[in-house]
C-alpha positions in Angstrom: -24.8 3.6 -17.1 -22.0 4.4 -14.2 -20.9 1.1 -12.3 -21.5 1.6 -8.6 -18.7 2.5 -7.1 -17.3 -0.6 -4.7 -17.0 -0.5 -1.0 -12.9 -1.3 -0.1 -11.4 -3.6 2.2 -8.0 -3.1 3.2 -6.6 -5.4 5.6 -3.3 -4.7 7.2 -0.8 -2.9 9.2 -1.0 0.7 11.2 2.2 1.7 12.5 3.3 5.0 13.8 6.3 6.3 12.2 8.3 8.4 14.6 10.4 10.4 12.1 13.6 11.5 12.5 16.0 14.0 10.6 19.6 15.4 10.8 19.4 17.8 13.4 15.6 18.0 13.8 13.2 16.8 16.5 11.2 13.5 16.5 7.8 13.7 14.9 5.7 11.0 15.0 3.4 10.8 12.2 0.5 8.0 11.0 1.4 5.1 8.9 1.8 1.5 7.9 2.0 0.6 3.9 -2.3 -0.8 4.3 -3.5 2.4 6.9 -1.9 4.9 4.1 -3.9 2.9 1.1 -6.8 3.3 3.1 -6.4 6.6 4.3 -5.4 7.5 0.4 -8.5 5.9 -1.2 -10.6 7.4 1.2 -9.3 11.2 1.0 -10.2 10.2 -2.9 -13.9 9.7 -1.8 -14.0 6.2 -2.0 -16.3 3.9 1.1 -13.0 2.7 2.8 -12.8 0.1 5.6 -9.9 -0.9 8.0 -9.3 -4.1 9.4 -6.3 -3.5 11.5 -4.7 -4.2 14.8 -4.4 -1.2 17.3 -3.2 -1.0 20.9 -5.4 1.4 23.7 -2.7 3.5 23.8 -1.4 7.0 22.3 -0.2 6.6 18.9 -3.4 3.8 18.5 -5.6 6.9 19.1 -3.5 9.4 17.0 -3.5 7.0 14.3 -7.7 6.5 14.5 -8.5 9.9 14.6 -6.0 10.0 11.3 -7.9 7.4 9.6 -11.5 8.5 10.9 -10.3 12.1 9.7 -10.7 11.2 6.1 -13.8 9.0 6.4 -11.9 5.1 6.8 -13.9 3.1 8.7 -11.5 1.4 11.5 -11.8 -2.3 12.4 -10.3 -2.9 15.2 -9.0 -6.9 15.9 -5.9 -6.0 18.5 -4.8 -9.7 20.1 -4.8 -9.8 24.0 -2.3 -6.8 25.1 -1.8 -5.9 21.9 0.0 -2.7 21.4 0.5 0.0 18.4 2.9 -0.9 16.1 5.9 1.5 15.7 8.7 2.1 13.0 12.0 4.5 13.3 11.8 6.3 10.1 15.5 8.0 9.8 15.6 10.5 6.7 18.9 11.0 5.2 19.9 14.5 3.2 18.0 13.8 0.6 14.6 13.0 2.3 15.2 9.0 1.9 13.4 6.5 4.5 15.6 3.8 6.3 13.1 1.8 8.4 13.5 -0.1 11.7 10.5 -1.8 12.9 8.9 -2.7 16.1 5.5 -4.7 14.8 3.7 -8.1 15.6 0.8 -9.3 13.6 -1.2 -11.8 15.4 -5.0 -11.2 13.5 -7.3 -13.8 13.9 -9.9 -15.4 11.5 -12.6 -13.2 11.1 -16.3 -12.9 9.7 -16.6 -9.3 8.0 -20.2 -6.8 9.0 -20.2 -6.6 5.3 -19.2 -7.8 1.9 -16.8 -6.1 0.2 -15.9 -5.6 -3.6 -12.7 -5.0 -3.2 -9.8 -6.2 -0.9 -6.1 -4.9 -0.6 -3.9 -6.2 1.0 -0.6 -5.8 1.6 3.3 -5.0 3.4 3.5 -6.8 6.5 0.3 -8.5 7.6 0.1 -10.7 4.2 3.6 -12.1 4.9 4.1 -12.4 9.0 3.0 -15.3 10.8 0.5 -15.6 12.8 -1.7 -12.9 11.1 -0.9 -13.2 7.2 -3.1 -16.8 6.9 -5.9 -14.7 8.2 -5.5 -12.2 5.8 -4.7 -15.1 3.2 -8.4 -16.4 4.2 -10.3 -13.6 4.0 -8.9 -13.2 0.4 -9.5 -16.8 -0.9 -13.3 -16.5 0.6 -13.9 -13.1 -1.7 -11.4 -14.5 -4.9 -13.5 -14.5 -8.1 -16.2 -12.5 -5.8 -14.1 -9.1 -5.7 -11.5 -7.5 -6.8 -8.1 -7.9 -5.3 -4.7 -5.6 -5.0 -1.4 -6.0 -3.4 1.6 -4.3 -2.9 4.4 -6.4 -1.5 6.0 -2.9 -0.1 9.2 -5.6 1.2 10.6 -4.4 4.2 13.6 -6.7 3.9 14.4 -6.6 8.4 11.4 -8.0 8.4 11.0 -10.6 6.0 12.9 -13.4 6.7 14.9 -15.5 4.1 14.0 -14.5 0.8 13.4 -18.1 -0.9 10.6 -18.3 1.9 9.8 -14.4 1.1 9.6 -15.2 -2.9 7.1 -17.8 -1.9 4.7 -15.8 0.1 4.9 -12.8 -1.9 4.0 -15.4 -4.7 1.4 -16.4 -3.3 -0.6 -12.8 -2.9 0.5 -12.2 -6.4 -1.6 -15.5 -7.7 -4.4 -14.6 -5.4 -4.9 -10.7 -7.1 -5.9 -8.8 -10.0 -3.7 -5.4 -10.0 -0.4 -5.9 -8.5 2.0 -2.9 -8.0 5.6 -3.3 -6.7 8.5 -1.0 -6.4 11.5 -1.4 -8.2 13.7 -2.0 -4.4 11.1 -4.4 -3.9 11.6 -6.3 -6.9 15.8 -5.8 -6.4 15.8 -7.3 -2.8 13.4 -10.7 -3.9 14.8 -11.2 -7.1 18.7 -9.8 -6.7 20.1 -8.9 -10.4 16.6 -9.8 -12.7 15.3 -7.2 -14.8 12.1 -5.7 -13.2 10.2 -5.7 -16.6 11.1 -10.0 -16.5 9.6 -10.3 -12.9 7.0 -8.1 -13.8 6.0 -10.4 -16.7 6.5 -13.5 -15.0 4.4 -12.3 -12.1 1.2 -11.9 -14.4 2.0 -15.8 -15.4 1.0 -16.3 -12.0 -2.6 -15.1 -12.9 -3.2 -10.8 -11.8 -4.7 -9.2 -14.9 -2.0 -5.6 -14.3 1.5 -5.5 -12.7 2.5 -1.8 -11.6 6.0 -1.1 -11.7 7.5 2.3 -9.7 10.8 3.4 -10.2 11.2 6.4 -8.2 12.8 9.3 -10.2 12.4 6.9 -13.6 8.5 7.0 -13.8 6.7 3.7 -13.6 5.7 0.8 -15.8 2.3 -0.9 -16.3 1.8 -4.5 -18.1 -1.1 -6.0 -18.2 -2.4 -9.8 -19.0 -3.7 -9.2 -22.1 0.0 -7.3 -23.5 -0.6 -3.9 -23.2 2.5 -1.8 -21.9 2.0 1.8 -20.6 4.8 4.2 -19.2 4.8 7.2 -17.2 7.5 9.8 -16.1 8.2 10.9 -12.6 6.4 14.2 -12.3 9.2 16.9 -10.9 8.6 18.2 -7.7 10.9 19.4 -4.9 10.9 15.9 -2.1 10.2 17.0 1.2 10.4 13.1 1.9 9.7 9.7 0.3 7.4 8.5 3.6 3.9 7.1 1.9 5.0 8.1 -1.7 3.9 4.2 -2.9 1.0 3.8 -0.9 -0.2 7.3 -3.0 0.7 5.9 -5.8 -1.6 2.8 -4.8 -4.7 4.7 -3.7 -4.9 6.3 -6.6 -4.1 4.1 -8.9 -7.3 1.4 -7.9 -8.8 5.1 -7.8 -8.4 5.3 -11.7 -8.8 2.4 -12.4 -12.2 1.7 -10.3 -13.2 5.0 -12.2 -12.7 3.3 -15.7 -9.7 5.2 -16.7 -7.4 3.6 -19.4 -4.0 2.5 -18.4 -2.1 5.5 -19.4 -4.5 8.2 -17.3 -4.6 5.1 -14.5 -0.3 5.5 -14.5 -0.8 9.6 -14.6 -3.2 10.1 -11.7 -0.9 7.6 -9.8 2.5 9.2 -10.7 0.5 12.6 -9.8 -0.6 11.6 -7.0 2.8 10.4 -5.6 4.4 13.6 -6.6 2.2 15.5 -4.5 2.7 13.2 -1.8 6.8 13.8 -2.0 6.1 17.5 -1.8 5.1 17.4 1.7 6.4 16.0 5.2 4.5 12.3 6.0 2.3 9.7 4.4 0.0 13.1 3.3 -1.7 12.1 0.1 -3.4 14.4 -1.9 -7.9 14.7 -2.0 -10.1 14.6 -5.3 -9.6 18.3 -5.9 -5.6 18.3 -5.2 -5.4 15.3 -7.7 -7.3 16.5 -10.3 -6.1 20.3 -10.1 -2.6 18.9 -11.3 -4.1 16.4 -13.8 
C-alpha cells in the first residue's frame, strides 16, 4: 500500500537575484536557497508551502507569482516595513555565482494553519538573528513528529565568525533527518577537513543521511546505518550555477519521499541539477523533464 504523500513546509528566505554578466544587461530573476526548494518540490508535484518574508513591493510580487506559478503556497510573515530581500548575483566566464547580499530576517513565532510532515529548512533564515530561533521553534515543535531537511547553503558575507557559524549550523544538523551540504560549504566551516570526515561526524550528531555535492565530481551520500552511495556529475553545457543545489535538494527529498533507494535518490538529484545548469536562473526541471533524462 503507497504511503500518502506528505504535505511540505519550507521555512526561509525569498530573495531576488538581480543577475549580472560580462557585458550583458541586469536580469532579475526569483530566488533564495528555501523559495528554490519550494518552488523545486512543487514543480515535482509535491503539496508545498512557504513561510517566508516578502515586502509590498516589485520583486515581492514577481517573486509570488514565481512561487504561485508552480503551485507553492505563500506564507507571508513580512516584519513592520519589511522589504524584499535582494542579492547581486555577478557570473564570471564560466557561469560561476559570486553573491552580495542585501537581506534581514526578522520572522516571528508563529502558529502554522496546518500540520505539516515535513519541514526544510535552510540558508539564511536558520542562522540570522532575529528570525533563525523562530525557525529553530517551529522545528523543535514538529521533531520526532515530521521529517526534517537542511541545507546549510553558507553564504560566508553573511555568516558571521565561523566558530559561532559551526555552532548554529550544528545545531540544524542535530535537529534533522537528511542533511545535504556542498562541498564550498563544508571548505569555508571546516577549512582543510576532508568532506567525507565532516560528513561522518555530522551524522554523530543524529540525521539518518548526509548529502554531499561536489560540483563537476558528482556527490556522496552516507547514511546512519553505513551505507555509502556515489554519483557522477551528469555532463551538460552550464548556462550558470544559480539554484543548481537547491535542485539538487528538491529532488532529492522528491526520491527519497517516493521510496527510492539511495543510489536512484543520488541520480534523480544529480539529474535534476544538471538540468538546472543547462538553463539561465534557479529553473528546475518538472516530473516529466526529470524523469525523461532518468
Amino acid at each position: 500500500m503507497t504511503s500518502p504523500v506528505p504535505s511540505f513546509l519550507v521555512i526561509g528566505e525569498c530573495v531576488a537575484d538581480i543577475v549580472r554578466t560580462p557585458g550583458g544587461p541586469d536580469r532579475v530573476h526569483p530566488g533564495g536557497s528555501p523559495a528554490n526548494v519550494a518552488y523545486g518540490l512543487a514543480r515535482l508535484g509535491l503539496p508545498t508551502t512557504l513561510l517566508t518574508e516578502l515586502g509590498a513591493d516589485p520583486n515581492g510580487r514577481l517573486i509570488r507569482a514565481h512561487l504561485e506559478s508552480a503551485g507553492v503556497a505563500v506564507l507571508n510573515a513580512p516584519g513592520e516595513g519589511a522589504r524584499t530581500p535582494s542579492a547581486l548575483v555577478e557570473l564570471d566566464e564560466q557561469g560561476r555565482a559570486r553573491y552580495t547580499f542585501d537581506i534581514e530576517w526578522t520572522l516571528a513565532a508563529a502558529e502554522l494553519p496546518f500540520v505539516p510532515g515535513h519541514l526544510h529548512i535552510g540558508s539564511i533564515a536558520a542562522v540570522t538573528d532575529p528570525g533563525a530561533a523562530a525557525v529553530l521553534d517551529l522545528v523543535r515543535r514538529r521533531h520526532g513528529r515530521a521529517g526534517v531537511s537542511y541545507d546549510p547553503n553558507v553564504r560566508p558575507a553573511l555568516m558571521g565568525e565561523r566558530e559561532r557559524a559551526v555552532r548554529r549550523v550544528e545545531r540544524c544538523v542535530a535537529l534533522s533527518d537528511l542533511v545535504k551540504a556542498s562541498d564550498e560549504d563544508l571548505a569555508w566551516l571546516y577549512p582543510g577537513q576532508d568532506p567525507e570526515s565532516v560528513a561522518r561526524r555530522w551524522l554523530d550528531l543524529g540525521p539518518a543521511t548526509v548529502a554531499v555535492t561536489r560540483g563537476a565530481q558528482g556527490a556522496f551520500a552516507l547514511t546512519s546505518d553505513g551505507r555509502r552511495a556515489e554519483v557522477a556529475a551528469v555532463p551538460v553545457p552550464v548556462a550558470d550555477t544559480v539554484g543548481a543545489g537547491d535542485s539538487f535538494m528538491a529532488a532529492l527529498l522528491h526520491a527519497r519521499h517516493a521510496g527510492a533507494d539511495l543510489d536512484r535518490s543520488l541520480a534523480t538529484a544529480a539529474a535534476a541539477a544538471a538540468l538546472t545548469v543547462s538553463r539561465a536562473g534557479a529553473n528546475p526541471p518538472d516530473t516529466a523533464e526529470l524523469y525523461a533524462v532518468l
